[in-house]
PDB file with one MODEL, atoms N, CA, C and O in Angstrom:
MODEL        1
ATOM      1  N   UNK A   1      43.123 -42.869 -35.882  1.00  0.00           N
ATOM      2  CA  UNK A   1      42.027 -42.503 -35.012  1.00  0.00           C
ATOM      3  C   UNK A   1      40.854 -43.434 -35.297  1.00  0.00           C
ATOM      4  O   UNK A   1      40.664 -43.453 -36.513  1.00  0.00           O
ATOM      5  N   UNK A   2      39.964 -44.244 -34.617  1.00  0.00           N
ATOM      6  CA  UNK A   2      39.183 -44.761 -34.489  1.00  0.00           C
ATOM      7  C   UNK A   2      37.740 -43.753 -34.198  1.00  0.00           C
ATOM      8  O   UNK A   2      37.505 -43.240 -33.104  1.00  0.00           O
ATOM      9  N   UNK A   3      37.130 -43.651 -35.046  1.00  0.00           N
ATOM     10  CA  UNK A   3      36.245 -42.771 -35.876  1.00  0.00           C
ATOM     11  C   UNK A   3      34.516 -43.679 -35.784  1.00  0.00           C
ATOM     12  O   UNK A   3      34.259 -44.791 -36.244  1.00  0.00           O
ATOM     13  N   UNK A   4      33.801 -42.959 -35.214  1.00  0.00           N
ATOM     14  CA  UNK A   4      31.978 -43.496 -35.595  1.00  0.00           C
ATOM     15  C   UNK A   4      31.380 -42.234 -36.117  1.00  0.00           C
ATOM     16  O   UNK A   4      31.877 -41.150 -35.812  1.00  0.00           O
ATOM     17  N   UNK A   5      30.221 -42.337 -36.977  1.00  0.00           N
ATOM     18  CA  UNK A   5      29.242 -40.941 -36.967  1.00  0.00           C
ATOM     19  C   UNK A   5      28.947 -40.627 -35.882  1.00  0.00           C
ATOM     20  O   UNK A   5      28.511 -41.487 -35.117  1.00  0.00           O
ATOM     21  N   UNK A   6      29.071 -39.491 -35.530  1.00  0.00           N
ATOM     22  CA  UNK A   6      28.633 -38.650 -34.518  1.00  0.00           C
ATOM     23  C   UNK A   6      27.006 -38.713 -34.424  1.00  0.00           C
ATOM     24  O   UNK A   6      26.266 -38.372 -35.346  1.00  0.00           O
ATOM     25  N   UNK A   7      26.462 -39.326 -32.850  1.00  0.00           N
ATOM     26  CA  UNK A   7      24.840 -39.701 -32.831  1.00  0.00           C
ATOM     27  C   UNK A   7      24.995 -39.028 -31.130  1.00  0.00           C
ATOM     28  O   UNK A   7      25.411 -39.445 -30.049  1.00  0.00           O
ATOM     29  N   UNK A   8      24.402 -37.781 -31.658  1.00  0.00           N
ATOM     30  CA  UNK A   8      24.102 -36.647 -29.845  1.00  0.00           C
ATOM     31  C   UNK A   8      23.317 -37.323 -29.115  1.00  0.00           C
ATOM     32  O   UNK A   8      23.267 -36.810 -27.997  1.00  0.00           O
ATOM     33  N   UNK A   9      22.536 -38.426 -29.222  1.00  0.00           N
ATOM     34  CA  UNK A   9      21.839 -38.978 -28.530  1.00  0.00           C
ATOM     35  C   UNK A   9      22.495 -40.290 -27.760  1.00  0.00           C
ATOM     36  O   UNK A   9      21.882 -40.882 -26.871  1.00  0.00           O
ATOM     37  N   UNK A  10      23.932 -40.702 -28.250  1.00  0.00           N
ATOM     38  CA  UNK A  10      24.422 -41.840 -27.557  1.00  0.00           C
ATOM     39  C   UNK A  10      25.574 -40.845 -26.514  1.00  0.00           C
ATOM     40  O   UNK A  10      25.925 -39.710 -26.834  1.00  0.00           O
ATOM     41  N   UNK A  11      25.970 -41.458 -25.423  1.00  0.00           N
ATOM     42  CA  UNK A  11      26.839 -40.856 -24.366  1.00  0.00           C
ATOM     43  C   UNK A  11      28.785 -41.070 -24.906  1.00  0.00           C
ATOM     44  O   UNK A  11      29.280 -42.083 -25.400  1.00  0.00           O
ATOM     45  N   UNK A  12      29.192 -40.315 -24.722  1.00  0.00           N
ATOM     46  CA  UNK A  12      30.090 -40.172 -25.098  1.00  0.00           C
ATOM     47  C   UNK A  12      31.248 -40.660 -23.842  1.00  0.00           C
ATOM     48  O   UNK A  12      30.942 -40.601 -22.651  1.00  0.00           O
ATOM     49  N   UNK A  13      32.437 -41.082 -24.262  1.00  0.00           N
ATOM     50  CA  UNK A  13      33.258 -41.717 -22.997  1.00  0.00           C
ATOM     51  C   UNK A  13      34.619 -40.291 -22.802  1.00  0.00           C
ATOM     52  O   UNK A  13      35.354 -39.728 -23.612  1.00  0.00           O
ATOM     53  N   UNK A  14      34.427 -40.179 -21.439  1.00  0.00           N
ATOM     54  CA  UNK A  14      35.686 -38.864 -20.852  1.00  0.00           C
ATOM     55  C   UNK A  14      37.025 -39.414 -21.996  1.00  0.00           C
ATOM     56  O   UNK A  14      37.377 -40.536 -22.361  1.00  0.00           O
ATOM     57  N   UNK A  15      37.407 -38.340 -22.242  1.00  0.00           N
ATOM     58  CA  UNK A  15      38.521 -37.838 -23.478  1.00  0.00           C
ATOM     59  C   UNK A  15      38.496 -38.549 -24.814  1.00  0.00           C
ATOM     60  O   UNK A  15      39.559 -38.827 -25.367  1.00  0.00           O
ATOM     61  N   UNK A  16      37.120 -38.909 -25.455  1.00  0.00           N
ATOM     62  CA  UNK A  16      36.609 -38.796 -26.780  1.00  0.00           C
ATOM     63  C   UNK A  16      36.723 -37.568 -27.147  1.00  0.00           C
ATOM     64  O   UNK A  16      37.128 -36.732 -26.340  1.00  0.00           O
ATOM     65  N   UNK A  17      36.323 -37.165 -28.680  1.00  0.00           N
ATOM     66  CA  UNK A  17      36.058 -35.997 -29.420  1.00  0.00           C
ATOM     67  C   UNK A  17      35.239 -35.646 -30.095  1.00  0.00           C
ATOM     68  O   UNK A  17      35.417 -36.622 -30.823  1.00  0.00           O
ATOM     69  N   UNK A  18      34.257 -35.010 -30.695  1.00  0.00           N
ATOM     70  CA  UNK A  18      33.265 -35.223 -31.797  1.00  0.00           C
ATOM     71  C   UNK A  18      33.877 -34.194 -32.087  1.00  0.00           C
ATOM     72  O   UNK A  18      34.582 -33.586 -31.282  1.00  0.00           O
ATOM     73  N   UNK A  19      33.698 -33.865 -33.242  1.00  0.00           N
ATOM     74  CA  UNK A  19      34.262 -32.639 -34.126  1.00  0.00           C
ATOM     75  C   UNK A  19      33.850 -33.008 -35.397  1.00  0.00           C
ATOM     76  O   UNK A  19      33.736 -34.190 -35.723  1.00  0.00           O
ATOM     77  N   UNK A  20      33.607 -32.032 -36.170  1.00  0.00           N
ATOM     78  CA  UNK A  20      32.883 -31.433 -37.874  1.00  0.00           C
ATOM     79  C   UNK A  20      34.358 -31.153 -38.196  1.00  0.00           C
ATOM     80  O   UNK A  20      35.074 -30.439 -37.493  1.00  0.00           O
ATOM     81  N   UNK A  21      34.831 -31.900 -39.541  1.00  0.00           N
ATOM     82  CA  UNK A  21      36.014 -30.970 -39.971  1.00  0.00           C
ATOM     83  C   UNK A  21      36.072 -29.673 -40.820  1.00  0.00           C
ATOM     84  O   UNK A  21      34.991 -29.152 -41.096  1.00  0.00           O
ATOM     85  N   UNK A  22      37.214 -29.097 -41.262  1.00  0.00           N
ATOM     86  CA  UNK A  22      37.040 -27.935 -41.444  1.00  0.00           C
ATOM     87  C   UNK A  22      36.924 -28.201 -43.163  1.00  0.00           C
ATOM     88  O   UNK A  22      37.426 -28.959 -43.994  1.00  0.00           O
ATOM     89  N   UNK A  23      35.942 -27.086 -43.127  1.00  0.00           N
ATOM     90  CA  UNK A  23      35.469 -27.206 -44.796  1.00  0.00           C
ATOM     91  C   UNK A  23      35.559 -25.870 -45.726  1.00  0.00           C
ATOM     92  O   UNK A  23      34.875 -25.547 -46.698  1.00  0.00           O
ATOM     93  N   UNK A  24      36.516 -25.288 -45.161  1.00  0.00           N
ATOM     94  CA  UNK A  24      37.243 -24.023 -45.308  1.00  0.00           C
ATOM     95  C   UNK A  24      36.784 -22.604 -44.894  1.00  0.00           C
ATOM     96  O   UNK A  24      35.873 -22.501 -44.073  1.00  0.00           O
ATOM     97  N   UNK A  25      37.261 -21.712 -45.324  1.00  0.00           N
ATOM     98  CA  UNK A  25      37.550 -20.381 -44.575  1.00  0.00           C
ATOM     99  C   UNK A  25      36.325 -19.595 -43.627  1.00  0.00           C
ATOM    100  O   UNK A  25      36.387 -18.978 -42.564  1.00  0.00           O
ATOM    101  N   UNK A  26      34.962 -20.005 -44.740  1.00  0.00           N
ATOM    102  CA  UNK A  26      33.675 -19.474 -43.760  1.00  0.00           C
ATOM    103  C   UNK A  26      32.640 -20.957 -43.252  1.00  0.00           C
ATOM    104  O   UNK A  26      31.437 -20.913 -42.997  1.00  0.00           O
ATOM    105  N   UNK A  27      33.680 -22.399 -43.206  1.00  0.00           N
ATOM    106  CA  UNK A  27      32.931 -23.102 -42.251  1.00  0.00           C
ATOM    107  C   UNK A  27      34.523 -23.957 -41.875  1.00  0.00           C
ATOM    108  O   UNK A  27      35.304 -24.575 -42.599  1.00  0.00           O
ATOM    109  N   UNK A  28      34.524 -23.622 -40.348  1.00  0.00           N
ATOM    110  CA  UNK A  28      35.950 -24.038 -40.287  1.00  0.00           C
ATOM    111  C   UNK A  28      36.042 -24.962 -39.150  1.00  0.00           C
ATOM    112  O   UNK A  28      37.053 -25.161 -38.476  1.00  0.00           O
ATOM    113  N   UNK A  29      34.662 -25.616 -38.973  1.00  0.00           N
ATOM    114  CA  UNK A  29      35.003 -26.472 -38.012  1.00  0.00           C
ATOM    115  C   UNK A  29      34.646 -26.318 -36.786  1.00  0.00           C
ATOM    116  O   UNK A  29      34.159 -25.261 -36.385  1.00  0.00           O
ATOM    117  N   UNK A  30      34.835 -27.314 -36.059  1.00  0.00           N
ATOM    118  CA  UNK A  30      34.654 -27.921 -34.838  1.00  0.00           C
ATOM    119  C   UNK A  30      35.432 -28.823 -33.832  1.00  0.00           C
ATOM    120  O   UNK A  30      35.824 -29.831 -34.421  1.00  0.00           O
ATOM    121  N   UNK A  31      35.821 -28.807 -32.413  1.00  0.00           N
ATOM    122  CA  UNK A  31      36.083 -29.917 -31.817  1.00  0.00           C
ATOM    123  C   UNK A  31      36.023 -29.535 -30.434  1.00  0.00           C
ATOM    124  O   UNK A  31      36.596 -28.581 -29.907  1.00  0.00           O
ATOM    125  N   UNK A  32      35.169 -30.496 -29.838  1.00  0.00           N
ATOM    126  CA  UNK A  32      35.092 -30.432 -28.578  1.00  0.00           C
ATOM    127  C   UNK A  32      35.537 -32.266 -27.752  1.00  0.00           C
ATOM    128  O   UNK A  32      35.318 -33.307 -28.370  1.00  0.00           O
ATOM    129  N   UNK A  33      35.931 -32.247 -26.840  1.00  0.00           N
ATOM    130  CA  UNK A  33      36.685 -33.109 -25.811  1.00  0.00           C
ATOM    131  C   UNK A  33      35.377 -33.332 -24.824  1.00  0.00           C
ATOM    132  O   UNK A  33      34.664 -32.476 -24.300  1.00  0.00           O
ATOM    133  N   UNK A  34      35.309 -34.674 -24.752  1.00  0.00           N
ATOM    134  CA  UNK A  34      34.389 -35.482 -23.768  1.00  0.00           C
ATOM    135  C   UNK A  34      34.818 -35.495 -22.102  1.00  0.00           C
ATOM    136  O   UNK A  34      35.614 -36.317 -21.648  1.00  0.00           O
ATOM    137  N   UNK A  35      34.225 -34.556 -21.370  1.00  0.00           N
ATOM    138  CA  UNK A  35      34.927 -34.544 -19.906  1.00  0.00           C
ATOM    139  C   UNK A  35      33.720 -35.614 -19.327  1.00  0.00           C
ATOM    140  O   UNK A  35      34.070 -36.398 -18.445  1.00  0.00           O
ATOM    141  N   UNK A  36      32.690 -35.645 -19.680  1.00  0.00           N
ATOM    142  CA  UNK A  36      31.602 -36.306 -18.896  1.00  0.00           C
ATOM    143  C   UNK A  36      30.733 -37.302 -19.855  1.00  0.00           C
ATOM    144  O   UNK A  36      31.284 -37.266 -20.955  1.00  0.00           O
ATOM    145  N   UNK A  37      29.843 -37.993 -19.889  1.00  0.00           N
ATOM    146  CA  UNK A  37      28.918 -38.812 -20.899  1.00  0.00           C
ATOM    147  C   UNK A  37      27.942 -38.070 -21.985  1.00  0.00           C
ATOM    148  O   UNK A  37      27.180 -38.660 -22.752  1.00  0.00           O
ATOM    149  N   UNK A  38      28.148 -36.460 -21.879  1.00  0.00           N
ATOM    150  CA  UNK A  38      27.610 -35.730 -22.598  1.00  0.00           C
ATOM    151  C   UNK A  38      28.187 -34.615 -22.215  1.00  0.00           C
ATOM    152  O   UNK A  38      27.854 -33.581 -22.793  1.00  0.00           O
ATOM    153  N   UNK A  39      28.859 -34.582 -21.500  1.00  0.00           N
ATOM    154  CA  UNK A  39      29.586 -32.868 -21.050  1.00  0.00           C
ATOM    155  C   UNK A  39      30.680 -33.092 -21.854  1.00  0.00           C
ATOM    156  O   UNK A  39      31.265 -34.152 -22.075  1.00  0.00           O
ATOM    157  N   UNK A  40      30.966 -31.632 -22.401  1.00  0.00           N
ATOM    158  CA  UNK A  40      32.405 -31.261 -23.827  1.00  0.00           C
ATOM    159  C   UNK A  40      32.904 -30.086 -23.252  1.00  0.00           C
ATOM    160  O   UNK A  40      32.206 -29.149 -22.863  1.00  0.00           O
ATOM    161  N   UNK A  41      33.997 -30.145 -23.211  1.00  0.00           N
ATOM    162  CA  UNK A  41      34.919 -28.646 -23.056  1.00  0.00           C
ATOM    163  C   UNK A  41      35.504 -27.871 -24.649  1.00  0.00           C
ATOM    164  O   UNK A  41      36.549 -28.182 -25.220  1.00  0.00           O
ATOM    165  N   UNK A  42      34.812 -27.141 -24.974  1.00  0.00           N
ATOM    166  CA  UNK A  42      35.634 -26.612 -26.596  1.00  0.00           C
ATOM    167  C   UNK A  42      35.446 -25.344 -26.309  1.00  0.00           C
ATOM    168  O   UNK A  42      34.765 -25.027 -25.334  1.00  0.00           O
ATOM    169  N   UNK A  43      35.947 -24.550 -27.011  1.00  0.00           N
ATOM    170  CA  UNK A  43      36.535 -23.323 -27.006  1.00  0.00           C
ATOM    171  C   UNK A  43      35.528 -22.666 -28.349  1.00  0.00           C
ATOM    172  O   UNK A  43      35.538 -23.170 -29.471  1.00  0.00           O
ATOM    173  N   UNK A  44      34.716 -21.503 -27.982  1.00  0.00           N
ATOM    174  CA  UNK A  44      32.936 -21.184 -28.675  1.00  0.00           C
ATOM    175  C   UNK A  44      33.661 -19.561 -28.893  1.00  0.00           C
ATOM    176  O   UNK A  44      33.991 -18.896 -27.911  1.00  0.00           O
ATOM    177  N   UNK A  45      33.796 -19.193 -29.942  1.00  0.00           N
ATOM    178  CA  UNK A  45      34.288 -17.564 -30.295  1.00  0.00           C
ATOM    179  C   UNK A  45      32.890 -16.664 -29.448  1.00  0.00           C
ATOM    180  O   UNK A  45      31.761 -17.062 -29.161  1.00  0.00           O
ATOM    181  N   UNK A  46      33.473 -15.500 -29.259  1.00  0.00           N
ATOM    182  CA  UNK A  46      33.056 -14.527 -27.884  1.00  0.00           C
ATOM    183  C   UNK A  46      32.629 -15.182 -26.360  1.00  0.00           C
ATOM    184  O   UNK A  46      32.269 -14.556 -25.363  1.00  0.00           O
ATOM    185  N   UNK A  47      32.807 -16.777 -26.540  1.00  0.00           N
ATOM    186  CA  UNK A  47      32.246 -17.342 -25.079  1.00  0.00           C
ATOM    187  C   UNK A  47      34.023 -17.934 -24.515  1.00  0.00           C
ATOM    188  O   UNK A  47      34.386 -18.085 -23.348  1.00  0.00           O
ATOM    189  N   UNK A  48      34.872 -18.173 -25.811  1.00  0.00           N
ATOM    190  CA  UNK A  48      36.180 -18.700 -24.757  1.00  0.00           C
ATOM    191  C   UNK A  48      36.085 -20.479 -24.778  1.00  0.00           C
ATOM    192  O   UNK A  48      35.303 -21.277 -25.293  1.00  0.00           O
ATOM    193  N   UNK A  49      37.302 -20.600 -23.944  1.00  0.00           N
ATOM    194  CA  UNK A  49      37.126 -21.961 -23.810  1.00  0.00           C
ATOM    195  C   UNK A  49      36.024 -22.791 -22.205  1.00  0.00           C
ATOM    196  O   UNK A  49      36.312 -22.858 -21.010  1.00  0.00           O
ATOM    197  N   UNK A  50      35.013 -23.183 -22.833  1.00  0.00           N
ATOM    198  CA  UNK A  50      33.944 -23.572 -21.494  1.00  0.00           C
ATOM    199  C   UNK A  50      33.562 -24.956 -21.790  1.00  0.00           C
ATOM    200  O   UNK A  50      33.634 -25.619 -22.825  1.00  0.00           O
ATOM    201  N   UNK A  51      32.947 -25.336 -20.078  1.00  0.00           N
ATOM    202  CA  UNK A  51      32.315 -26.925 -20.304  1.00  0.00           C
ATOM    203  C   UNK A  51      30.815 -26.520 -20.127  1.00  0.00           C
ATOM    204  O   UNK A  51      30.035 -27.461 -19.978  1.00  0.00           O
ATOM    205  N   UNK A  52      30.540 -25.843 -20.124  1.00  0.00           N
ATOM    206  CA  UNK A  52      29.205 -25.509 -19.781  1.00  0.00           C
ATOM    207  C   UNK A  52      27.727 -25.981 -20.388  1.00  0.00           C
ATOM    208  O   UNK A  52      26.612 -25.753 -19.919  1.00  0.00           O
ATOM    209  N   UNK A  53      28.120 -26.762 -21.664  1.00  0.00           N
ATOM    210  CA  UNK A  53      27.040 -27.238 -22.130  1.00  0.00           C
ATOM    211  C   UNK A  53      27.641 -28.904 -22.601  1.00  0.00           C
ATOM    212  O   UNK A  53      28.817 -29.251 -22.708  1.00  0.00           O
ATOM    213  N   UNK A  54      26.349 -29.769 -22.831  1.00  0.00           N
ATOM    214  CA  UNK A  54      26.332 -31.150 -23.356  1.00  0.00           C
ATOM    215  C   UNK A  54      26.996 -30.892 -24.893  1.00  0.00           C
ATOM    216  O   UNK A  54      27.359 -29.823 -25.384  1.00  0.00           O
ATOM    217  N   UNK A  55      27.030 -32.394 -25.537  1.00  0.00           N
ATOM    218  CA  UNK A  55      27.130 -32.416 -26.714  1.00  0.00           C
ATOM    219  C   UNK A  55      25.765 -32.151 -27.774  1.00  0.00           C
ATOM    220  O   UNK A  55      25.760 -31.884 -28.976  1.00  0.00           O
ATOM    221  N   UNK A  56      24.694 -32.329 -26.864  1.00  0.00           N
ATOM    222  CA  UNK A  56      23.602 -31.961 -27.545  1.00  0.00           C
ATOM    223  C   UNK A  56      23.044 -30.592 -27.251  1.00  0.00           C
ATOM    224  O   UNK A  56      22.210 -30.205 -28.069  1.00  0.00           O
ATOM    225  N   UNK A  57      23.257 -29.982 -26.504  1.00  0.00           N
ATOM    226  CA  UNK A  57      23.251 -28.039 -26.547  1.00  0.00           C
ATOM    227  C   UNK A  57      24.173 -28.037 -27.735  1.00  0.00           C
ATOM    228  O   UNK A  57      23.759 -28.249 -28.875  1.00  0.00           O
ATOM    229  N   UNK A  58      25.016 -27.874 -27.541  1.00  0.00           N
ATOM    230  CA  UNK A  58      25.679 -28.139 -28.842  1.00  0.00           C
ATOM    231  C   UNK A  58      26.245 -28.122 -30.433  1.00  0.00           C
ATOM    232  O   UNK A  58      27.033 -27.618 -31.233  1.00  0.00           O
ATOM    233  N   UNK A  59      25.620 -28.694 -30.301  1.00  0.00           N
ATOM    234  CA  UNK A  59      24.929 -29.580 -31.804  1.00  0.00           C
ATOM    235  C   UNK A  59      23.161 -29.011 -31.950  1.00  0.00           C
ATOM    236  O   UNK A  59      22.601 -28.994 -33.047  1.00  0.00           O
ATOM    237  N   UNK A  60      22.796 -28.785 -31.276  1.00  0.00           N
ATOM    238  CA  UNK A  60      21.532 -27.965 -31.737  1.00  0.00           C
ATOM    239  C   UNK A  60      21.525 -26.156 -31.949  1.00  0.00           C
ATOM    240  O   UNK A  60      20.696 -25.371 -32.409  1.00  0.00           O
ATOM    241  N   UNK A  61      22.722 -26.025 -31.431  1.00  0.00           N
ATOM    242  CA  UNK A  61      23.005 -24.144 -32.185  1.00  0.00           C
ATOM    243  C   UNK A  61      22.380 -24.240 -33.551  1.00  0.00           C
ATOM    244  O   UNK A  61      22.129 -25.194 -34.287  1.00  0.00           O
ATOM    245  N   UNK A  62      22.239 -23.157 -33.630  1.00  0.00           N
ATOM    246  CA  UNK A  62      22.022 -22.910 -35.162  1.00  0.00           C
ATOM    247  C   UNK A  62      23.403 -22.766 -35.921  1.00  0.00           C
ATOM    248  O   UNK A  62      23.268 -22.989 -37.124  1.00  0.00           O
ATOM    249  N   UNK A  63      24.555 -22.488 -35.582  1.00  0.00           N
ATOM    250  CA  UNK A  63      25.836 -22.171 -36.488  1.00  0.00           C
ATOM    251  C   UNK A  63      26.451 -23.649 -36.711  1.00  0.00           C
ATOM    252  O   UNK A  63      27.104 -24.338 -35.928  1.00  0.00           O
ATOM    253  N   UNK A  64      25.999 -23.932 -38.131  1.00  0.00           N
ATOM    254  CA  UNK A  64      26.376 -25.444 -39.059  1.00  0.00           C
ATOM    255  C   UNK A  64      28.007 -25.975 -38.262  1.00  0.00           C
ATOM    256  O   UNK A  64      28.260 -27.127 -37.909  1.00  0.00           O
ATOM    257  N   UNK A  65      28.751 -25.006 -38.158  1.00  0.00           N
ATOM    258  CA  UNK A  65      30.230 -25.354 -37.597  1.00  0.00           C
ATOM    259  C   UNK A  65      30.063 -26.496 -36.068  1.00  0.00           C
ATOM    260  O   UNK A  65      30.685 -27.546 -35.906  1.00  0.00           O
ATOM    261  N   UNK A  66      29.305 -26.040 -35.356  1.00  0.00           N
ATOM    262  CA  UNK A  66      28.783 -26.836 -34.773  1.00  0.00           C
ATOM    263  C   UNK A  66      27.992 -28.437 -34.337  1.00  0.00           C
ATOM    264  O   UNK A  66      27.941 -29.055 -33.273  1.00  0.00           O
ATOM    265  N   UNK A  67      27.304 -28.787 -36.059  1.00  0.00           N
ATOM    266  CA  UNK A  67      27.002 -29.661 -36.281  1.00  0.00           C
ATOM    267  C   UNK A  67      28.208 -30.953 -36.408  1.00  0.00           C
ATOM    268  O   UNK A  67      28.696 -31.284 -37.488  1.00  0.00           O
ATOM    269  N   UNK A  68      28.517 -31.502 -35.270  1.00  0.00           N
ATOM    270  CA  UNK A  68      28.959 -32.690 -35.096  1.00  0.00           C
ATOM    271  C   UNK A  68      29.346 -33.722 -36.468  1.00  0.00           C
ATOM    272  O   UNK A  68      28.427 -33.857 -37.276  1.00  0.00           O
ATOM    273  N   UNK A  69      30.250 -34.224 -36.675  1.00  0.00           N
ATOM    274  CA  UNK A  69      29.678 -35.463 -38.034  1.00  0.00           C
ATOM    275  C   UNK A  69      30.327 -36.430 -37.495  1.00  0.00           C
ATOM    276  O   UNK A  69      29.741 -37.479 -37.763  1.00  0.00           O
ATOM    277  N   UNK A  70      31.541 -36.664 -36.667  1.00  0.00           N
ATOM    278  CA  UNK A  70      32.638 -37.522 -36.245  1.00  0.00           C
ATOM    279  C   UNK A  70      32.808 -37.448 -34.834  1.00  0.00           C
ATOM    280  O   UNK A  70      32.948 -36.306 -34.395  1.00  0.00           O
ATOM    281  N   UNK A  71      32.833 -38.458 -33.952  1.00  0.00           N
ATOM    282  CA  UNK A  71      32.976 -38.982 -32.672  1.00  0.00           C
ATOM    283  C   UNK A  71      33.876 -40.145 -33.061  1.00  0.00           C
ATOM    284  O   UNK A  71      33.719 -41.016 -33.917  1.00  0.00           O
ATOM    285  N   UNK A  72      35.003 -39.890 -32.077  1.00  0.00           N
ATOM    286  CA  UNK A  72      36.445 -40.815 -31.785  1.00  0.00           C
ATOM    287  C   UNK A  72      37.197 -40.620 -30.952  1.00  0.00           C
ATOM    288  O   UNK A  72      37.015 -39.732 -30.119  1.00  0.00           O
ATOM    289  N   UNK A  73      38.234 -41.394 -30.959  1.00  0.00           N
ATOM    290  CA  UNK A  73      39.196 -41.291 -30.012  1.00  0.00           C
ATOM    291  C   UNK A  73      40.584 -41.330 -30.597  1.00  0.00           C
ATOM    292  O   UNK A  73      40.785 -42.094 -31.541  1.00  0.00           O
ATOM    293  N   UNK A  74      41.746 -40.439 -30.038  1.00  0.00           N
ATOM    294  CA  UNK A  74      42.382 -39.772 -30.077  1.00  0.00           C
ATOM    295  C   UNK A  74      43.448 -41.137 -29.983  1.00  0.00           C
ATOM    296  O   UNK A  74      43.442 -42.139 -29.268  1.00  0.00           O
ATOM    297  N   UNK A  75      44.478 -40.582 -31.222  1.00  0.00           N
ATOM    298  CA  UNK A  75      45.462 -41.929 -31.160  1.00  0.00           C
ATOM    299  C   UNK A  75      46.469 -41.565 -30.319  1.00  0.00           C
ATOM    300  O   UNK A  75      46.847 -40.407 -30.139  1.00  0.00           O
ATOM    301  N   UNK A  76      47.207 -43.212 -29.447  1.00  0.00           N
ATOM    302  CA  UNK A  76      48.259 -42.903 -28.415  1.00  0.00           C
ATOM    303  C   UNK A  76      47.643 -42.242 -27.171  1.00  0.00           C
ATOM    304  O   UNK A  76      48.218 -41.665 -26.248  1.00  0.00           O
ATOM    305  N   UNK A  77      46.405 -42.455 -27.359  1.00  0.00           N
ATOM    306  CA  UNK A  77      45.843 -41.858 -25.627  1.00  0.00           C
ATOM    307  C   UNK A  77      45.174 -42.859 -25.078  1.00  0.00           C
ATOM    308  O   UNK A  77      44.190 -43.392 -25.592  1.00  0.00           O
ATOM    309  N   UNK A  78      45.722 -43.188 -23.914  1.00  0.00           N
ATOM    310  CA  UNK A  78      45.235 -44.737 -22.935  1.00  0.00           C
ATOM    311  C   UNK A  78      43.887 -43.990 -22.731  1.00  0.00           C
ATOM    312  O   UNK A  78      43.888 -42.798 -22.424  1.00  0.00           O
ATOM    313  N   UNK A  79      42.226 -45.009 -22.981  1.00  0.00           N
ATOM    314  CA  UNK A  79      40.920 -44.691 -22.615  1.00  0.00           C
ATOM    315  C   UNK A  79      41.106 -45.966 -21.450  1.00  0.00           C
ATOM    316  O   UNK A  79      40.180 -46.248 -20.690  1.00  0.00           O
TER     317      UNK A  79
ENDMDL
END
């Protein structure tokens, strides 16, 4: 996987990823999928899987799992 720090302020390219990895049982992570230059589709516990917010709604929640660290792209997938 071809990997940068995750920066909410640069635009992201349709089927990138940013995602926080999991750092065990009570912080377990993150990953959301680039549909737009800041629009993410991930799946948010009691909200489901939605596109409804940017990568920077985001990443500004207050729940750390959220906080972004890694933006890349997904190996064996034509960009």
């Amino acid at each position: 996987m071809r990997t940068l720090n995750f920066e909410p302020s640069s635009p992201g390219e349709v089927g990138a990823v940013a995602f926080r990895p999991y750092h065990g049982p009570q912080d377990d992570g993150s990953l959301a999928l680039y549909v737009g230059a800041h629009q993410v589709i991930m799946s948010i516990p009691g909200e489901g899987v939605t596109d409804q917010y940017t990568d920077q709604q985001i990443y500004a929640r207050p729940e750390q799992r959220y906080r972004f660290t890694v933006y890349g792209f997904l190996p064996r997938v034509i960009y």
